[in-house]
PARO-388461 format. One record per residue: residue number from 1; residue in one letter; x, y, z of N, C-alpha, C in turn. Coordinates in pm, whole numbers. Example, Ala and Ser with C-alpha at 12.3 -4.5 7.8 and 13.67 -1.06 7.14 Angstrom:
% PARO-388461
ATOM|seq|type|nX|nY|nZ|caX|caY|caZ|cX|cY|cZ
ATOM|1|A|1319|-569|780|1230|-450|780|1320|-330|780
ATOM|2|S|1285|-225|708|1367|-106|714|1290|3|787
END
This chain:
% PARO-388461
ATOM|seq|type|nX|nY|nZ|caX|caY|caZ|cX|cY|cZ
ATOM|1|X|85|-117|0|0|0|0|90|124|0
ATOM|2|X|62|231|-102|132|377|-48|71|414|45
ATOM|3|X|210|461|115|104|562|259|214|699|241
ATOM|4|X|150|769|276|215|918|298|212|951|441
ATOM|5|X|342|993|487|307|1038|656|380|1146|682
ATOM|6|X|302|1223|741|248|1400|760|300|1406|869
ATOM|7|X|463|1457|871|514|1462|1038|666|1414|1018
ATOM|8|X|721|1448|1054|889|1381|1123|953|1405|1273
ATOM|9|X|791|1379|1316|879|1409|1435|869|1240|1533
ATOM|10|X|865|1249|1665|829|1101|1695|757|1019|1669
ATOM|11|X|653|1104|1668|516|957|1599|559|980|1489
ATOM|12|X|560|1081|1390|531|1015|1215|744|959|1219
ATOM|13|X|808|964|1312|932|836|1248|866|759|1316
ATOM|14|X|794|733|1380|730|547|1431|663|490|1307
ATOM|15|X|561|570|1271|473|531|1193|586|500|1057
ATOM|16|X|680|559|1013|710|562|900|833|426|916
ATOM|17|X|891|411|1022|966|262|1070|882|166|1006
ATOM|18|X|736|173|1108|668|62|1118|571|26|1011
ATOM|19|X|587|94|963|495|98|753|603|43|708
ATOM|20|X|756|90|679|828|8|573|893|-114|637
ATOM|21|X|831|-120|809|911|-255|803|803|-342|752
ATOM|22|X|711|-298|722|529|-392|718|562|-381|555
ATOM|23|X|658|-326|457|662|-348|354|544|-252|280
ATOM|24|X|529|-148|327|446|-54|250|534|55|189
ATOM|25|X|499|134|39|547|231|12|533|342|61
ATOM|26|X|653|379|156|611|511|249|681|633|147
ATOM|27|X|591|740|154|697|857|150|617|971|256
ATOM|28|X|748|1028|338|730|1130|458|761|1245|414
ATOM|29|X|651|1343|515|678|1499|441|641|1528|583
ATOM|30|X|676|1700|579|699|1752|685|720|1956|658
ATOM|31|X|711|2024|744|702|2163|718|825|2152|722
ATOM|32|X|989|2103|748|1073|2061|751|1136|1939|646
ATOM|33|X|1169|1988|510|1172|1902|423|1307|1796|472
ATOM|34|X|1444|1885|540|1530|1800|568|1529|1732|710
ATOM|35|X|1467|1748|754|1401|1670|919|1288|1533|829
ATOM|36|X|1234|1539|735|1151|1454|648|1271|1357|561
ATOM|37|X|1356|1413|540|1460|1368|471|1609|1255|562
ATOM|38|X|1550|1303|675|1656|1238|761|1590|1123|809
ATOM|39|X|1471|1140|838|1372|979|840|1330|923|764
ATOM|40|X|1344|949|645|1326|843|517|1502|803|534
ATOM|41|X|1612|845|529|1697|791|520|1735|676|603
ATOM|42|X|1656|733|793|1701|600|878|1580|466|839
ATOM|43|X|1518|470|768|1385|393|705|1417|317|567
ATOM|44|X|1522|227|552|1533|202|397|1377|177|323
ATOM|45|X|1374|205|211|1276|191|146|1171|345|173
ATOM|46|X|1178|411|267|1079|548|285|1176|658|176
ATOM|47|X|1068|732|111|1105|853|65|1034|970|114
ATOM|48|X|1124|1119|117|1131|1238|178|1079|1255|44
ATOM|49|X|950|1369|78|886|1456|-76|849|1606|38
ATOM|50|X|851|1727|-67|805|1839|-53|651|1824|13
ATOM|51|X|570|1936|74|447|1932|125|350|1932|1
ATOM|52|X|352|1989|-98|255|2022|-202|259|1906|-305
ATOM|53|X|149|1828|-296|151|1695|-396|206|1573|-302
ATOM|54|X|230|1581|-161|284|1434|-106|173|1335|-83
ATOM|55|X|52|1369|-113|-32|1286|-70|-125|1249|-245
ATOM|56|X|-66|1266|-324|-168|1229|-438|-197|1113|-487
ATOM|57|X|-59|1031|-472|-47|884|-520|-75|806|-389
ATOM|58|X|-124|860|-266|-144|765|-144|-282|684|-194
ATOM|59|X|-266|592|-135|-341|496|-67|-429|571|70
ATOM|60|X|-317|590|187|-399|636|313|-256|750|336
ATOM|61|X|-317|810|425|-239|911|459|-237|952|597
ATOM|62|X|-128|947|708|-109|908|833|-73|1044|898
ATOM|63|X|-178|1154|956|-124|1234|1028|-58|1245|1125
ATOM|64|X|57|1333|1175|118|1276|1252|211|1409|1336
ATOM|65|X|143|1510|1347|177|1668|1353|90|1652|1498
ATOM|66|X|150|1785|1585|85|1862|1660|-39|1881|1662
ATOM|67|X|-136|1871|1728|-265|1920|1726|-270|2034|1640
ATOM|68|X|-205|2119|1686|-205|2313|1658|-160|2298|1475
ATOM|69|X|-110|2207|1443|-26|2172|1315|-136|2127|1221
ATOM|70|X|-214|2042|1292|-299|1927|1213|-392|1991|1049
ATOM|71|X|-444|2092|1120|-517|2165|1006|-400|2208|870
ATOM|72|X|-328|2284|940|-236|2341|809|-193|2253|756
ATOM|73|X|-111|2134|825|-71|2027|772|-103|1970|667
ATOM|74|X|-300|1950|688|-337|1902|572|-409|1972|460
ATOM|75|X|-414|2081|486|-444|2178|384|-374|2194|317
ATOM|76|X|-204|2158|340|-130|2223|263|-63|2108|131
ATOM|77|X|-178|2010|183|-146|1853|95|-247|1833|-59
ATOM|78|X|-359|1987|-65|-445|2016|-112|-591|1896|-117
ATOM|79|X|-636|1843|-233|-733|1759|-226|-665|1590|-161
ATOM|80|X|-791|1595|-64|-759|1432|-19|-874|1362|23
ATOM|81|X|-944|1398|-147|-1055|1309|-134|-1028|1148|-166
ATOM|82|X|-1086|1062|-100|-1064|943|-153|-920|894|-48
ATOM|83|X|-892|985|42|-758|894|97|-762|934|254
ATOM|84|X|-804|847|310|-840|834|499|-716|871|567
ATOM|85|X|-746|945|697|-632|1055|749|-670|1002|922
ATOM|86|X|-675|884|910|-731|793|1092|-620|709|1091
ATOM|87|X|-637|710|1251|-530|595|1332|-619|505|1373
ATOM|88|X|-643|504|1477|-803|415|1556|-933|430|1514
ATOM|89|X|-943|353|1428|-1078|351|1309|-1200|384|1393
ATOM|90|X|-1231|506|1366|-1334|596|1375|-1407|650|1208
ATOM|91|X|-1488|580|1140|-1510|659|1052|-1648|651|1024
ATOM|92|X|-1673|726|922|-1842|703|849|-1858|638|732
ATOM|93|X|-1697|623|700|-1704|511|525|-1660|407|557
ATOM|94|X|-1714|325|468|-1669|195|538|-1545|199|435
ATOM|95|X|-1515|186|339|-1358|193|293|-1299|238|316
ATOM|96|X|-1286|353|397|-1150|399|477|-1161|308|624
ATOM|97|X|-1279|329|667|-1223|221|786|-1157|74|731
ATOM|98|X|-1186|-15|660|-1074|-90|624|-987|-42|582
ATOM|99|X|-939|26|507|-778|64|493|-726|104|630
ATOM|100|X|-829|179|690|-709|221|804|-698|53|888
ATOM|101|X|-783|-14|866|-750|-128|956|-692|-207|921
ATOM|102|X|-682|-226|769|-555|-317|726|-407|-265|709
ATOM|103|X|-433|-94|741|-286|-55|783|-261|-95|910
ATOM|104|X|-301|-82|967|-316|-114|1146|-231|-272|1147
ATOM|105|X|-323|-345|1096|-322|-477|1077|-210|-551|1017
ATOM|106|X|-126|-469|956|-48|-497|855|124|-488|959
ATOM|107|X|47|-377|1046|204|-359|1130|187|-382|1238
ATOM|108|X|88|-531|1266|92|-601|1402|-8|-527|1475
ATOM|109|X|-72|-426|1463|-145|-405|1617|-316|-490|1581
ATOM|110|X|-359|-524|1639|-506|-543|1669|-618|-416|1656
ATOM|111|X|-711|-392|1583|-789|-320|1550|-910|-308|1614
ATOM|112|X|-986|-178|1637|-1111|-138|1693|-1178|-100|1636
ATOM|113|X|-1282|-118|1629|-1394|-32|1553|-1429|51|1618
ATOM|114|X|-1424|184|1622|-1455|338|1746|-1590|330|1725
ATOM|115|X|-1699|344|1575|-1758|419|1517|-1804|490|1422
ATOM|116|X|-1877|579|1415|-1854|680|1349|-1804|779|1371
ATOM|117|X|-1740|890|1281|-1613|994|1288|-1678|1037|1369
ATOM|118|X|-1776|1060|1467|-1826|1138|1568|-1735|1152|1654
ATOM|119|X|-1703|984|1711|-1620|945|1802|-1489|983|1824
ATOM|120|X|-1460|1028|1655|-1298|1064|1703|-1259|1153|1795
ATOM|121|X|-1363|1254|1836|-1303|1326|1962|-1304|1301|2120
ATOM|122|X|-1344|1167|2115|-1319|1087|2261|-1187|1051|2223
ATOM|123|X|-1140|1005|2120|-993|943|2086|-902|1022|2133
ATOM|124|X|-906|1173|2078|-818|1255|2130|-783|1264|2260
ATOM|125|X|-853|1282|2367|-830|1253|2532|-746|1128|2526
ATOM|126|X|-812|1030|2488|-678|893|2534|-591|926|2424
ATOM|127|X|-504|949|2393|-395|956|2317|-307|1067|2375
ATOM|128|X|-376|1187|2405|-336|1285|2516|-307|1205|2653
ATOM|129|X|-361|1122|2706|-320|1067|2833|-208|985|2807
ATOM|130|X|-224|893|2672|-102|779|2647|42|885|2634
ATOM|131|X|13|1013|2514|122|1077|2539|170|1127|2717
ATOM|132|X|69|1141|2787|132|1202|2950|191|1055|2998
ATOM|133|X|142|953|2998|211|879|3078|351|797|3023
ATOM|134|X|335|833|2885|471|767|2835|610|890|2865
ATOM|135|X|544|1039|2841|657|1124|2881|666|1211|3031
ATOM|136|X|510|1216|3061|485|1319|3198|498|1221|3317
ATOM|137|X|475|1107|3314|495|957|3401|611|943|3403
ATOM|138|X|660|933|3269|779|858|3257|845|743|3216
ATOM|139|X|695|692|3166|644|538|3121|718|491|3004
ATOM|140|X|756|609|2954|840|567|2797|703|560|2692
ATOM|141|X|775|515|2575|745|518|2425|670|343|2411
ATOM|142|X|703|272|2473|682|154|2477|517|143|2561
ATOM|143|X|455|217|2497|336|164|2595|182|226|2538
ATOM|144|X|85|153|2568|-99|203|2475|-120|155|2554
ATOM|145|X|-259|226|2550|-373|170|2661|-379|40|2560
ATOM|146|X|-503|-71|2663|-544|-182|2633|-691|-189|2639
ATOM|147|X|-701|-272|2503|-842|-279|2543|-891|-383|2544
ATOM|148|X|-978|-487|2699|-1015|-590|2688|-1219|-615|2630
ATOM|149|X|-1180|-679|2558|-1319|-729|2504|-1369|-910|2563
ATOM|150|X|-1462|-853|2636|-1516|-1037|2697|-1590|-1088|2615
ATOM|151|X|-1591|-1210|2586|-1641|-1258|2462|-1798|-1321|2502
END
């Protein structure tokens, strides 16, 4: 799958590791073309592209910026119709929720169904907490909430 990922900073080099070790065509962009350029290099197989046009030939496209970032970020990728911009499948189409879940799926994690995109703004709070306890805790990088399902 192409994926494009919007970010070079910690999460989008995770995401962009863990896409080409899953054997997807990554290319990373960033408001920082040579900070984008230095994580496609530690990534064999990822390529560094400019902001304008990095998302045309995607498949899915993996935000991965600042909150405060997120909007410009993707505005500045112009049309992205037709190409899903989710982590924890929250959506209202059902073809982007499978893509985002066979990206998910593809680089080992186990998948949720949130919903509909309503939901994505409960997501934001836990991801804000996972970021406090991996850096404001101290918990490290190594760690997600869990979620148990009783059968």
């Amino acid at each position: 799958m192409k994926v494009t990922v919007i970010g070079a900073g910690n999460m989008g080099a995770a995401f962009v590791k863990q896409l080409t070790r899953a054997g997807h065509q990554v290319t990373v962009t960033a408001r920082n073309l040579e900070r984008a350029q230095a994580v496609a290099a530690a990534n064999p197989g990822a390529v560094a592209v400019a902001v304008a046009g990095a998302a045309a030939s995607a498949d899915a496209v993996v935000l991965a910026t600042g909150y405060s970032d997120a909007v410009t970020a993707l505005q500045s990728l112009g049309d992205l119709n037709g190409q899903t911009v989710t982590v924890f499948v929250a959506s209202d189409s059902e073809r982007a929720r499978q893509t985002a879940t066979a990206l998910a799926q593809s680089m080992g994690f186990a998948t949720m169904d949130a919903g509909g995109l309503k939901n994505a703004r409960y997501l934001e709070p836990v991801a804000g907490f996972n970021i406090y306890l991996g850096y404001g805790a101290g918990l490290g990088t190594s760690i997600a909430p869990t979620w148990i399902k009783r059968a």
